[in-house]
C-alpha positions as CSV (number, residue, x, y, z in Angstrom):
1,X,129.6,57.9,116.3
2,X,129.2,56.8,112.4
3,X,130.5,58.6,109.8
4,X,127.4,58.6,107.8
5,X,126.1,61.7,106.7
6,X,122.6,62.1,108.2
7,X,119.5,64.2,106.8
8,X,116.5,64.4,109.7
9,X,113.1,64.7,107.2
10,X,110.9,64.8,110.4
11,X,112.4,67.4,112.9
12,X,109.5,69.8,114.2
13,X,109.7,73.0,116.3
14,X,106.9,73.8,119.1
15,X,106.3,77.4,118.3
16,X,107.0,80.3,120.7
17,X,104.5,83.2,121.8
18,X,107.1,85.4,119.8
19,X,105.2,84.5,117.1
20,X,102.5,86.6,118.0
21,X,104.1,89.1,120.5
22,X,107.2,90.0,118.1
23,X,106.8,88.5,114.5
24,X,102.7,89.1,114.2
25,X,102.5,92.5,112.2
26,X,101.3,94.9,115.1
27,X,97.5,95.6,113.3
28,X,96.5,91.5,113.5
29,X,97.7,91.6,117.1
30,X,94.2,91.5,118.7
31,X,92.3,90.2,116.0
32,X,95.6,87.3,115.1
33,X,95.8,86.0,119.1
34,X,92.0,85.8,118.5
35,X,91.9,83.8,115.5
36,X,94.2,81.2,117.1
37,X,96.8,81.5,119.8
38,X,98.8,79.0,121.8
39,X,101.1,79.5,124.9
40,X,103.0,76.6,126.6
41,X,105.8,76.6,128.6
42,X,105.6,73.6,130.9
43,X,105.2,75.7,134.1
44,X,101.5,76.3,133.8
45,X,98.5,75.2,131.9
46,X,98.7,75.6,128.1
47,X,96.4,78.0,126.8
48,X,94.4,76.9,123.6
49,X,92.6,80.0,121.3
50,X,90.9,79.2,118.3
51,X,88.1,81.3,116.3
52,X,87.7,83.3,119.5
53,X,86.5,80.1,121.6
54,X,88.8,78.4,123.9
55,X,90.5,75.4,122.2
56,X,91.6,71.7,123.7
57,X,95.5,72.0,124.5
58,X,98.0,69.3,123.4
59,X,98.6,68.4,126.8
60,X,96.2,66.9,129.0
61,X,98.8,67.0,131.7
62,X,102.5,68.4,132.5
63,X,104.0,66.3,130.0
64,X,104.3,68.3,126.6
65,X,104.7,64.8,124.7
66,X,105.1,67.1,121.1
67,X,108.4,68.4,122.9
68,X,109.6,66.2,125.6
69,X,112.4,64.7,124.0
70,X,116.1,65.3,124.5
71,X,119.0,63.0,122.4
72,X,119.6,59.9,125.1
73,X,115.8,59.8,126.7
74,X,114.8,56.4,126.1
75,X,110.8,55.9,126.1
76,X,111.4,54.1,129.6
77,X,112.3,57.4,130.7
78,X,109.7,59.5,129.2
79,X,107.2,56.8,131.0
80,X,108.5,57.2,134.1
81,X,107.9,61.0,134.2
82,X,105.5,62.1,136.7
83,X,102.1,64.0,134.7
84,X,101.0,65.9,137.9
85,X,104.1,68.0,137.5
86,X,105.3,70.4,135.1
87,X,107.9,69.4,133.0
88,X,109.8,72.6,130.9
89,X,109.8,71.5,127.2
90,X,113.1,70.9,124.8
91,X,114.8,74.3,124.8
92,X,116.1,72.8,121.0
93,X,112.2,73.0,120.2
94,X,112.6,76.6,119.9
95,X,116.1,78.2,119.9
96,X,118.2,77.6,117.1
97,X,121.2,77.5,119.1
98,X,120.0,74.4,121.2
99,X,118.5,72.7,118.2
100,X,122.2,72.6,116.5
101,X,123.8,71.2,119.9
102,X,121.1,68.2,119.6
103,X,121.8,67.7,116.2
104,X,125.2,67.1,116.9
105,X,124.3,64.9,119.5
106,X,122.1,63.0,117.5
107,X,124.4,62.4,114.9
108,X,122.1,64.8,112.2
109,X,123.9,66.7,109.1
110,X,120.8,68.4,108.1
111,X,117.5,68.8,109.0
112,X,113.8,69.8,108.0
113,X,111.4,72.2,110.3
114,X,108.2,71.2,110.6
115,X,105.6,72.9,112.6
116,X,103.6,71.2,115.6
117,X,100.6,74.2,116.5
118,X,100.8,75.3,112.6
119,X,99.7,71.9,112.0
120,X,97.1,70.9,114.5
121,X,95.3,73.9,115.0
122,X,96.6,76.6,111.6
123,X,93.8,74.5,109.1
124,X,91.0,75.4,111.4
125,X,91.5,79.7,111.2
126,X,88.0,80.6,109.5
127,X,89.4,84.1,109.0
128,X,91.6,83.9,105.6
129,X,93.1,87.2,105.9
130,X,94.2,86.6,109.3
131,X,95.4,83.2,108.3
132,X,97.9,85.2,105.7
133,X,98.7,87.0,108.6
134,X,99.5,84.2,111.1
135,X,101.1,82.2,108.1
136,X,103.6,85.7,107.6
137,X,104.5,85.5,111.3
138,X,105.1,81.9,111.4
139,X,107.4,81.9,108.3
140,X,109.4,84.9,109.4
141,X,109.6,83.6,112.6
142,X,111.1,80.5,111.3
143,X,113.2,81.4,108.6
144,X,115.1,83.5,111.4
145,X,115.3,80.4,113.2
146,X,116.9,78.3,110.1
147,X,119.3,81.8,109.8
148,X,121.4,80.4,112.6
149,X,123.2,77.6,110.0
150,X,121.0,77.6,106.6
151,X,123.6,74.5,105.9
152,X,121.9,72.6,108.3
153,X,118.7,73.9,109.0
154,X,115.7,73.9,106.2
155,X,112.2,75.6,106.6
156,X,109.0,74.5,105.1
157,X,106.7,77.7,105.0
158,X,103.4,77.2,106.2
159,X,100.5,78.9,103.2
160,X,97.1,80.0,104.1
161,X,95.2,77.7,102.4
162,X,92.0,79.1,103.5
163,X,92.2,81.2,100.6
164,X,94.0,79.9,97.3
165,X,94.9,83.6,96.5
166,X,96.2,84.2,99.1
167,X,98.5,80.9,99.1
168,X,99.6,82.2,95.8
169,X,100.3,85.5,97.7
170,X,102.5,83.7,100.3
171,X,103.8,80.9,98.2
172,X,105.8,83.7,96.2
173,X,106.6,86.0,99.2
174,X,108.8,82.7,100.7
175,X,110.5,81.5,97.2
176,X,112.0,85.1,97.4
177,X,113.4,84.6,100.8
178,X,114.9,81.1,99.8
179,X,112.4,78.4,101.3
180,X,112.6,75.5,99.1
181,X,109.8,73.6,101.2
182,X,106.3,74.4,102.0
183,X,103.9,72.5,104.6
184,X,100.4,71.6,103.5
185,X,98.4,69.4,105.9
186,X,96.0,66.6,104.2
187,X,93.0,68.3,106.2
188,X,89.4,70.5,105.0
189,X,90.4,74.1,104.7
190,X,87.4,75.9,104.9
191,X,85.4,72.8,103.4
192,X,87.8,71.9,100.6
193,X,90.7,69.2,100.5
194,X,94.0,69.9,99.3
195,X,92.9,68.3,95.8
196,X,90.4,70.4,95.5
197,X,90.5,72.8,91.9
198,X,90.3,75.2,93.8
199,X,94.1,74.7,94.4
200,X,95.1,74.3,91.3
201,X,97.1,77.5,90.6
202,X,98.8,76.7,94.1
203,X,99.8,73.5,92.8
204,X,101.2,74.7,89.6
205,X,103.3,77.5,91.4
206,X,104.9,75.0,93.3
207,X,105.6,73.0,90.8
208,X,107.2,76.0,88.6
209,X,109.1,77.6,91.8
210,X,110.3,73.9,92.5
211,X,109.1,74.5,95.8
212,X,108.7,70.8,97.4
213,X,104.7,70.1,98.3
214,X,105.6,68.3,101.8
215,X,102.2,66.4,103.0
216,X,102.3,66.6,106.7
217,X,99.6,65.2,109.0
218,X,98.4,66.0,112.4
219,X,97.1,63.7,114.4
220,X,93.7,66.4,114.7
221,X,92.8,65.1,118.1
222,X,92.0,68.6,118.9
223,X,90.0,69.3,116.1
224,X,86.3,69.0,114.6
225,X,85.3,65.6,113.5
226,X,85.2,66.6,109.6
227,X,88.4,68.3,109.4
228,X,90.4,65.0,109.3
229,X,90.1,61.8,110.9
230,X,91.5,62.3,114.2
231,X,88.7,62.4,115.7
232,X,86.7,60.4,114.4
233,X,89.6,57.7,115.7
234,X,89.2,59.5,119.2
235,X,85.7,58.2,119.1
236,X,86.3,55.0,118.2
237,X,88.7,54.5,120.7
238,X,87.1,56.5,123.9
239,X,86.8,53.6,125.4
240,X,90.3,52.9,125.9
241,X,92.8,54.5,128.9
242,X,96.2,54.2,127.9
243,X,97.4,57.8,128.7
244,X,97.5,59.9,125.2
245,X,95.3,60.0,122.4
246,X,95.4,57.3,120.0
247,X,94.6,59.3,117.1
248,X,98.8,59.9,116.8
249,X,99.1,55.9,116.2
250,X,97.0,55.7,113.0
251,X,95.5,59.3,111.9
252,X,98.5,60.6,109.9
253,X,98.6,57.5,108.3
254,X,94.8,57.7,106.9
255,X,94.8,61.0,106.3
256,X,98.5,61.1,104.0
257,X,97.2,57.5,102.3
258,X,93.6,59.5,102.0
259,X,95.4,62.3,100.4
260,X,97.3,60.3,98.1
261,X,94.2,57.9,97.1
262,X,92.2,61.3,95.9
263,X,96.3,62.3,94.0
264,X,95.5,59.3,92.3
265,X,92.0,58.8,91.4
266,X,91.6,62.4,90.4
267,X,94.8,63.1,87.9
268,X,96.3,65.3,90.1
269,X,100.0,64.2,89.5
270,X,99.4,63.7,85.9
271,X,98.3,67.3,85.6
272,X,101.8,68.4,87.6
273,X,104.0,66.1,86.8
274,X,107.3,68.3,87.5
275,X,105.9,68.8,91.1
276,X,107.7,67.8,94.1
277,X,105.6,66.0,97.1
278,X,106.8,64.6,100.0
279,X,104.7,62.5,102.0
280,X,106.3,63.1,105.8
281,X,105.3,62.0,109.2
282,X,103.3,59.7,108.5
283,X,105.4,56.6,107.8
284,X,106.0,55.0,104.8
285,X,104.6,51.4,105.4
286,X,101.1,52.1,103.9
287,X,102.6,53.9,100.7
288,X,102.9,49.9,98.7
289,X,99.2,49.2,99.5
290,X,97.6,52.3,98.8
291,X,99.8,52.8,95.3
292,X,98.3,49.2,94.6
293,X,94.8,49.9,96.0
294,X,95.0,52.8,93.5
295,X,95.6,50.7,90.7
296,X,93.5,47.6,91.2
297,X,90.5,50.0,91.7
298,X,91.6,52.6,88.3
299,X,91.7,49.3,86.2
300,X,88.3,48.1,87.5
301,X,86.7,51.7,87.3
302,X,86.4,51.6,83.7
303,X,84.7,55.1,83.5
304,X,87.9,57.1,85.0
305,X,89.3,57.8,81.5
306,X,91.2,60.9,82.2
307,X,94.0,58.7,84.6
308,X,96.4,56.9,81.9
309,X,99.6,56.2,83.9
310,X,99.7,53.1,86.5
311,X,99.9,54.5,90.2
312,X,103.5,53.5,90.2
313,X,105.0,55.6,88.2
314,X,103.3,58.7,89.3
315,X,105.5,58.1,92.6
316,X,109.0,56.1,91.7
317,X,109.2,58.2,88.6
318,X,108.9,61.4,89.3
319,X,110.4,63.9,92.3
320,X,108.4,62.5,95.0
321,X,109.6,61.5,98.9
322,X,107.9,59.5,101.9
323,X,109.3,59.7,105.4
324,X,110.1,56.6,107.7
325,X,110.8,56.0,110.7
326,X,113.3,54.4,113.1
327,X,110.9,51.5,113.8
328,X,109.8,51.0,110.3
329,X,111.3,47.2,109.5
330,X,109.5,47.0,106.3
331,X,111.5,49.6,104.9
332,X,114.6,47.6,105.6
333,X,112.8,44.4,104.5
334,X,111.4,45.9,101.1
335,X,114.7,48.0,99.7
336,X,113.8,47.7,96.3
337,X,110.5,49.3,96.7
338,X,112.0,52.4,99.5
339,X,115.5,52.4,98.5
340,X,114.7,55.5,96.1
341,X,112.2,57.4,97.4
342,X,112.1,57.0,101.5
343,X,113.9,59.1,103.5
344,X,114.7,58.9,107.5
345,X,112.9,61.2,110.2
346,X,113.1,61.6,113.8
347,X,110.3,62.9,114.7
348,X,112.3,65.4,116.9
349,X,111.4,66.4,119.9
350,X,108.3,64.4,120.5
351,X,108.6,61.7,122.6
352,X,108.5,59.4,120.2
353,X,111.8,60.7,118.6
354,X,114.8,58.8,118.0
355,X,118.6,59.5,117.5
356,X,120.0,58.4,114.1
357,X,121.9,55.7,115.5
358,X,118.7,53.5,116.0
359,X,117.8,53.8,112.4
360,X,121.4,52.7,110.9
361,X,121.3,49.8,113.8
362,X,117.8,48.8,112.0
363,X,119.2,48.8,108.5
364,X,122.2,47.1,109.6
365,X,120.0,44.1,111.4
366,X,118.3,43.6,108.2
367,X,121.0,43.4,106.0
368,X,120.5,46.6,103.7
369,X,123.4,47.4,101.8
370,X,125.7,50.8,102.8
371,X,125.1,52.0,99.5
372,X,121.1,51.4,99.7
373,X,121.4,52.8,103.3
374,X,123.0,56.2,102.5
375,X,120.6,56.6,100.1
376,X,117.4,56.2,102.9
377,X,119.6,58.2,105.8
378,X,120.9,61.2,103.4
379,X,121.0,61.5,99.6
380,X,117.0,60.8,98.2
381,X,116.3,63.8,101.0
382,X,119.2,66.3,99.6
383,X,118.2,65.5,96.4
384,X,114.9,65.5,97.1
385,X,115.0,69.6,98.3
386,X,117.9,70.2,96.1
């Protein structure tokens, strides 16, 4: 195994009904499981609740694709699994202990938590106080998880965004425990996008706490049309059979580059320029065509006068991040652009994950240099959340 230190920017856990049995504060019990409430275990039929309506599951069959994969699967594998019958997920998506013996079979120093049901369904609670409350279980729930080797194992907090007091509320509650990430998904909360004014005061606490903003998609194939543009791509693509949504191909692309075009066109970086973003699960390849985009279209736009600085250096100059993945060439190909900013993710345990070994073999085949390649596998992401 290589001696290359290895940080995973895209490692997600599939969250446990502890969440709302144990972690939920026993008053939002009811009301919290009615808001939104998800149990999976791979021996019977998920079970979707959302706004007190039942809710489309993540899986269609008894393949839980967002927690599938073990270190050595190879997709051939995960293929050849049979969909009529019940498969138990990844115990590593949700015990701490299993999650470290994975790591260390993946060949993974460090890695970042990402949620899977936060993200997909969390944006959609209509209820902002029971949001806070969810968002409080989740967190807790989570940083206990991380407690079993903080060394190795970083939260991002999940904030209610349905309310942006209430974000401030939870924002400060988790820089006192020690989180040094927080997730917010480029979707409508309530009818507002993360740019939104509205958010302003969030912004600017994370930017003071040094919290890193990490942009994290979904691909919203469960979700109403307007919240994102899952979808919408759904839709599109009804027509087609090939045996999972294709809404997880392109969606977190458009909605991170969507995010990052409104960044952009609105001032937002400019107004927070200490603030830390990461652009994560998503991949990386659209990040040198929407910074361009950006800029062609400011230059032409002769009436945006409040944007001075080129699109550039609001992202290779200033504490920002984008996540890439094993099968990402034009990382490897375009070094000078990624070299400082991109960081590696396995996507762990979906079954699209990879082991780390994949993504050095990729560097190596194009030629990137060891120092350029420690930089993408390990040191932009610990410097990156410090």
């Amino acid at each position: 195994m290589s001696k290359q230190k290895i940080f995973d920017c895209d490692s997600h856990v599939f969250e446990p009904t502890d969440i709302w049995t144990e972690y939920l504060e026993p008053d939002y019990r009811v009301v919290g499981r009615s808001a939104f409430y998800y149990e999976a275990n791979g021996s019977a039929p998920a079970i979707a609740v959302l706004n007190g309506r039942p809710a489309r599951t993540l899986s269609a069959n008894g393949i839980n694709r967002y927690a599938i994969w073990q270190p050595g699967m190879t997709p051939e594998q995960i293929g050849e699994l049979d969909p009529a019958a019940a498969h138990k997920i990844n115990p590593g998506a949700r015990d701490p202990e299993a999650r470290l013996a994975d790591m260390d079979a993946m060949g993974i120093t460090a890695a970042l938590l990402l949620p899977t049901l936060f993200s997909e369904y969390y944006p959609l609670i209509e209820n902002p106080d029971v949001a806070w409350a969810l968002a409080r279980a989740y967190n807790d729930w989570l940083y206990d998880f991380a407690a079993a080797s903080p060394e190795r194992l970083v939260p991002a907090a999940v904030l209610p965004m349905q309310s942006p007091g209430l974000a401030l509320h939870e924002l400060a509650r988790v820089a006192a425990k020690g989180f040094r990430a927080a997730v917010i998904r480029p979707a409508y909360f309530n009818g507002r996008f993360p740019n939104h004014r509205d958010y302003d005061a969030v912004w600017a606490d994370l930017e003071r706490l040094g919290i890193a903003a990490c942009i994290v998609p979904s691909a919203g194939a469960t979700n109403p049309e307007w919240t994102s543009t899952g979808s919408y791509v759904e839709r599109v693509a009804q027509h087609l059979r090939i045996g999972h949504p294709v809404a997880e191909v392109v969606a977190p692309m458009m909605d991170s580059a969507t995010l990052l075009t409104a960044f952009r066109f609105f001032g937002h970086l400019e107004r927070f320029p200490r603030l830390k973003v990461a652009f994560l699960h998503g991949g990386a390849s659209w990040l040198p065509l929407v910074l361009e985009k950006s800029e062609t279209y400011l230059w032409l736009m002769s009436s945006t006068q409040d944007v001075t600085l080129e699109p550039e250096e609001l992202f290779f100059e200033r504490p920002a991040l984008i996540g890439f993945d094993t099968w990402e060439s034009s990382v490897a190909r375009l070094p000078d652009i990624f070299a400082g900013v991109a960081a590696w993710g396995s996507r762990y345990p979906q079954h699209d994950a990879s082991a780390s070994n994949e993504a050095e073999e990729m560097l190596q085949r194009y030629s990137v240099p060891r120092v350029q390649a420690t930089k993408l596998l390990y040191e932009n992401a610990v410097n990156f959340f410090a």
